[in-house]
N, C-alpha and C positions, 0 to 999 in steps of 0.2 A: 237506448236502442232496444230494438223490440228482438233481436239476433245477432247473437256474439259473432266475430268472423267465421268462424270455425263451422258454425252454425248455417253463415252463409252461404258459405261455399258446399256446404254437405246438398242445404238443399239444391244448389244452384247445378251442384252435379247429378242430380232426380232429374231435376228437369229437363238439361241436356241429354242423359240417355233415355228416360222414358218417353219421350214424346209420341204424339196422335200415331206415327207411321209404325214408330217401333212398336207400340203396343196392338195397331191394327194386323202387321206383320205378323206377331205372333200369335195372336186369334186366329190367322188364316190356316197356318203352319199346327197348332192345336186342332183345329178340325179338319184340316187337308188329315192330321198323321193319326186321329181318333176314325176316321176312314180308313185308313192304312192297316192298324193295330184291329178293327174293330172284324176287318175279311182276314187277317192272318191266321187266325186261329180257324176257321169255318172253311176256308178255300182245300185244303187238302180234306178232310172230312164229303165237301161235297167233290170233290174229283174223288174217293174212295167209290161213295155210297148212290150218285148219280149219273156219275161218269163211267164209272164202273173203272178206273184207271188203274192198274197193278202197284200195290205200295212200294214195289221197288222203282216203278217211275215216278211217285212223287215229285221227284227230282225235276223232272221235265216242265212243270210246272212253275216253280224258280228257275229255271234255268230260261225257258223262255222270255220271262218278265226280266234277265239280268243280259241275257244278249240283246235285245230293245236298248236297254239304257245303255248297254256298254257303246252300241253304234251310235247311239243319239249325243252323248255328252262333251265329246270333244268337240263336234264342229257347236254347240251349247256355248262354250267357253268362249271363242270368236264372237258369235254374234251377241252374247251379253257385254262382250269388251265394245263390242263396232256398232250398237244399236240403242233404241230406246229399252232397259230394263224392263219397265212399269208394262209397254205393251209386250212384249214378249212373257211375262210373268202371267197377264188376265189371258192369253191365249192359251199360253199353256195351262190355266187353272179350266178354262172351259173345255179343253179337248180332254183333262182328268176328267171331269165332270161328268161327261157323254160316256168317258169306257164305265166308270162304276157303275150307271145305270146300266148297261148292256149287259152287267152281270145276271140280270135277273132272265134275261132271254136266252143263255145257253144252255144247248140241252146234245152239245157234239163234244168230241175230244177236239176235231178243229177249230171250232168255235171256242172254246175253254181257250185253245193258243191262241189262236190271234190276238181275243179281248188280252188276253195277259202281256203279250207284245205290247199291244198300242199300249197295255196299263203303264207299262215299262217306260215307255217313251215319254209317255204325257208326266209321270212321277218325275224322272231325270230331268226335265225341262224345269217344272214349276221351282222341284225344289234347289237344282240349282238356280236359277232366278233368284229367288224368297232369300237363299243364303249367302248369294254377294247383294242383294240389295240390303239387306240390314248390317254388312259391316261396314259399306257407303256411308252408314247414316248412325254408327256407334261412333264416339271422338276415339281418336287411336290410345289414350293413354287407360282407356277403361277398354280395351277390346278384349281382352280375356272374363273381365267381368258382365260386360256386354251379350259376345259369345255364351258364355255358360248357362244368362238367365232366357236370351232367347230360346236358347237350348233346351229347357224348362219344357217348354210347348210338347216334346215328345214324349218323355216320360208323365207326364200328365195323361198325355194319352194313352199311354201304353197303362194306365190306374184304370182308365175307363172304358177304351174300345174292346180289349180283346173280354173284358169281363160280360161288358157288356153285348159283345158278340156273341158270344156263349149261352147267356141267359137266351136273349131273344131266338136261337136257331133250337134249345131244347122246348122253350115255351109255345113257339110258333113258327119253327121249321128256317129253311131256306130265303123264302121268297120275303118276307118281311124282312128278316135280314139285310138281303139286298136293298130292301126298299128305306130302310132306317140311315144307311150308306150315302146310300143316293140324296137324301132332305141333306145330309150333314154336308156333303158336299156344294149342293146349291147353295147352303146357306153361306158357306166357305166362299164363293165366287162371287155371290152378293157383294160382301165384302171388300172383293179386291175395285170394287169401285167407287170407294170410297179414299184411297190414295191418294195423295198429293205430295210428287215426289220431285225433288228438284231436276232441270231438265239435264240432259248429257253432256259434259263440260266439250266446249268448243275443240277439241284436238282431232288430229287426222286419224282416220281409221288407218288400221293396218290391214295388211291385202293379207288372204286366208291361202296359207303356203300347207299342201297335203303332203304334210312330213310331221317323223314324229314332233319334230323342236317347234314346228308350226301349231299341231293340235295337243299337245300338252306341255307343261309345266316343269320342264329341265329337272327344274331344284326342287320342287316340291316331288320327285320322284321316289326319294327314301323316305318319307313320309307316309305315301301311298301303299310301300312296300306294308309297312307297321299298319296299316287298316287294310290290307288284304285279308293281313295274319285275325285280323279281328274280325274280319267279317265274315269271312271261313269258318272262325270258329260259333259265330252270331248264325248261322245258317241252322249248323244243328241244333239249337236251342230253338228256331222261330219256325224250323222245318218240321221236325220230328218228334217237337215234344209231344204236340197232343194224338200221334200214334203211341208212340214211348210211354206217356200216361195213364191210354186207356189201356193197352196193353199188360202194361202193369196193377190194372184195379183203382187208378188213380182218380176218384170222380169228376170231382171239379178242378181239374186243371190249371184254370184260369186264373188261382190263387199263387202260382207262381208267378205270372206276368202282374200281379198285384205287388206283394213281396219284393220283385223285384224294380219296379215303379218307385218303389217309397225310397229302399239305398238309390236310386237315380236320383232321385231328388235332393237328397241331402246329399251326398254327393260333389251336384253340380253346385250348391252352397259354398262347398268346401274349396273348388274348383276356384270360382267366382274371383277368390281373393289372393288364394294360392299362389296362384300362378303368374301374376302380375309381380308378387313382393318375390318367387321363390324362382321362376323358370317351370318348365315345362318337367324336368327327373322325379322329383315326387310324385305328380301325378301320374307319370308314365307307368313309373318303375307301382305304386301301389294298384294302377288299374289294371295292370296285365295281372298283377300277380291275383288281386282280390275274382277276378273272372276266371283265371286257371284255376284257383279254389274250388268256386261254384262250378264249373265244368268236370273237374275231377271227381266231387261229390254225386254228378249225375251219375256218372259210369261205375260209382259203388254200392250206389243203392234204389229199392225200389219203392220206398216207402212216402208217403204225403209228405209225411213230417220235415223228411230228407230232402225232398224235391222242394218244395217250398223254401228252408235252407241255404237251397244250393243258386234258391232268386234270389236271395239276398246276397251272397259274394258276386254273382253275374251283376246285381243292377248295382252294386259300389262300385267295381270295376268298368262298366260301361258308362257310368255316368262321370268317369272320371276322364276316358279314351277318348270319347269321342270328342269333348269341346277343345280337350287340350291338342290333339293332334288339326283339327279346323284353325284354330289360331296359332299353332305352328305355320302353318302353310302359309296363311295371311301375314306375318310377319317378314317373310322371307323373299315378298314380291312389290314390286310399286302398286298402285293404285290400280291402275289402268290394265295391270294383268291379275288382276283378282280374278276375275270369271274363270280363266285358265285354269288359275292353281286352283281353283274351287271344283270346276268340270275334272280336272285329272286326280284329286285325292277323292272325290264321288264317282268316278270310274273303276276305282280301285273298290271301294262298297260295292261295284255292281258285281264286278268280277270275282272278289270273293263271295258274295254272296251266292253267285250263280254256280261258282266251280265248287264251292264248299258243300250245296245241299245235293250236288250229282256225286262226287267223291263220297261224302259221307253217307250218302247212299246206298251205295255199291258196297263201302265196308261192312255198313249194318245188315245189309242183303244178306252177305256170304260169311261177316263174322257176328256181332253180335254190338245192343246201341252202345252195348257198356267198351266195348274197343272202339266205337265210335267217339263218344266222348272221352280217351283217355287220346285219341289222336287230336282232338279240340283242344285238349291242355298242352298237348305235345306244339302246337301251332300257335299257342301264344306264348309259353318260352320262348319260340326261335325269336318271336317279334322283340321280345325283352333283351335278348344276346345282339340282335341285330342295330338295338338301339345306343348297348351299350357299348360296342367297339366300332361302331361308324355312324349310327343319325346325329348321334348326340355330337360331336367334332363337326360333324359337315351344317348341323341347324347353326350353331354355334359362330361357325364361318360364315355362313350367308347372315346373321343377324350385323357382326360386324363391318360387311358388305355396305348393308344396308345403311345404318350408322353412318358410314363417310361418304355415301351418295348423297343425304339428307345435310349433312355438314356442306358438303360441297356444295348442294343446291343454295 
């Protein structure tokens, strides 16, 4: 035989998760989020220097792009449960599409909001979409390793957008910027036409009930709790760095979102396998603690060496948070309400993100970034206390839930 069993099956499980859609998925999701990473770092620099906007509103900037998605995701949830995915996904990739080019035509503080609004919306759309469709299409016994490698697509980008952001806006300003965005985008929607995705299993829609049990995810609500606390604390890092760096003599910047890229990556390696053989505590308990590190390290110093450093405990930590808390959620619901749970733990990223860059705002404003970043660290203990005397017993409950619903089926 040309392949031992062992042999067989290894490959035969390549084949199963990698296939055409999973991997087209995450080409889309790699250059939707190298768009994403590549304006994060440039977007407050031109609301400083064009907009003319006060560094204490920074904030309003994130915070309008996270009230957009925080309105758009829930009723999200429903119609990715009650509709075709696939079109829902190329619409929502087209309407991203359209706001990033409009970056290059604002020249108002109004204009700056709105575009950021619709940014908000059309983000919250695509990428819940993108994120219950490829765990449709992972086999449930690889969904953590699934998860973590689709997950890949982001910290990849975060290796190349914001560096890349950077370069291009000292080399050649703004507008090319915008304009470099905009190809990577089109090229992203290209893509999502290329799909072939099986059609929506025959069962009855459920009627869209506007209450909370209706538009979010019961059980996936302590979950949410634990990526509030992260995302809160992800604000000041993607908000304020690159004031906090030049501020402090910091040149190139951008070698933090590098640094911190590479621990994402290996990381989410570690994730991959982890978590499947071990449960979701290891990962929990080293991710909050590895990003409290890196957060605390920001607020003690002002140096490259340090800052850069301080990317390396933030992306081990975030690269650990983020897949294992998505595949907590996913485990804890049937099929058919993935959208939900998906829309209500991505409403929790919107919300921390948006109250995180306004709060820490206001702190850096009137006390200084380094209290700023010692209340970032202060926000992911609580999430680590909160997991250990209540998410942890309540995941635990719902998994065994689960268990004898599937028995029973």
């Amino acid at each position: 035989m040309l392949f031992s069993h062992n042999t067989d099956w290894y490959v035969l499980r390549i084949v199963v998760l990698y296939t055409k859609n999973f991997i087209l998925l995450a080409l889309i999701m790699f250059l939707a989020s190298a768009t994403f990473m590549l304006l994060m770092p440039i977007l407050p620099l031109f609301a400083l220097n064009v907009i003319k906007l006060p560094e204490a509103e920074i904030g309003l900037m994130v915070g309008a792009f996270s009230v957009a998605a925080f309105c758009v995701r829930p009723f999200l949830g429903y119609l990715i449960d009650s509709y075709d995915k696939r079109r829902i996904f190329v619409i929502s990739m087209a309407l991203f599409t359209a706001v990033v080019i409009s970056y290059g035509f604002i020249s108002t503080l109004a204009m700056l909001l709105v575009v950021r609004m619709l940014h908000g919306g059309s983000w919250a759309s695509a990428s819940t979409a993108v994120s219950t469709i490829v765990v449709d299409i992972i086999p449930p016994k690889r969904r953590a390793e699934g998860i973590g490698a689709f997950s890949l697509a982001m910290p990849l980008a975060m290796v190349i957008g914001p560096a890349a952001g950077v370069e291009l806006y000292m080399r050649s300003g703004f507008g090319v910027t915008f304009a470099a965005a905009s190809v990577t985008c089109v090229i992203a929607l290209g893509l999502c036409f290329l799909l072939r995705l099986p059609p929506r299993p025959n069962v009855p829609r459920q009627k869209l009930k506007l209450s909370p049990a209706g538009l979010y995810e019961m059980r996936a609500m302590g979950i949410s709790a634990m990526q509030f606390c992260y995302s809160f604390a992800y604000a000041g890092v993607a908000t304020f760095l690159p004031i906090y760096a030049t501020k402090n003599g910091v040149g190139n910047f951008s070698y933090f979102f590098v640094f911190y890229a590479c621990t994402v990556l290996a990381s989410r390696i570690l994730v991959r396998k982890t978590f499947d053989l071990r449960g979701p505590s290891p990962m929990i308990y080293m991710g909050y603690t590895g990003f409290a590190i890196g957060a605390f390290i920001m607020g003690l110093t002002h140096s490259a060496g340090f800052l850069y450093l301080a990317g390396l405990f933030c992306g081990l930590g975030g690269g650990m948070i983020m897949p294992s808390l998505n595949t907590m959620s996913m485990n804890i619901v049937e099929p058919m309400n993935r959208g939900k749970a998906t829309a209500t733990v991505m409403t929790a990223i919107d919300v921390g993100m948006g109250v995180g860059a306004m709060v820490l705002g206001v702190i850096a404003q009137h006390t200084s970034y380094s209290v700023m970043y010692f209340t970032v660290t202060a926000s992911l203990v609580l999430s680590m206390l909160w997991y250990r005397f209540y998410e942890k017993k309540h995941y635990l409950h719902n998994i065994e839930r689960m268990a004898t619903k599937l028995n029973e089926g």
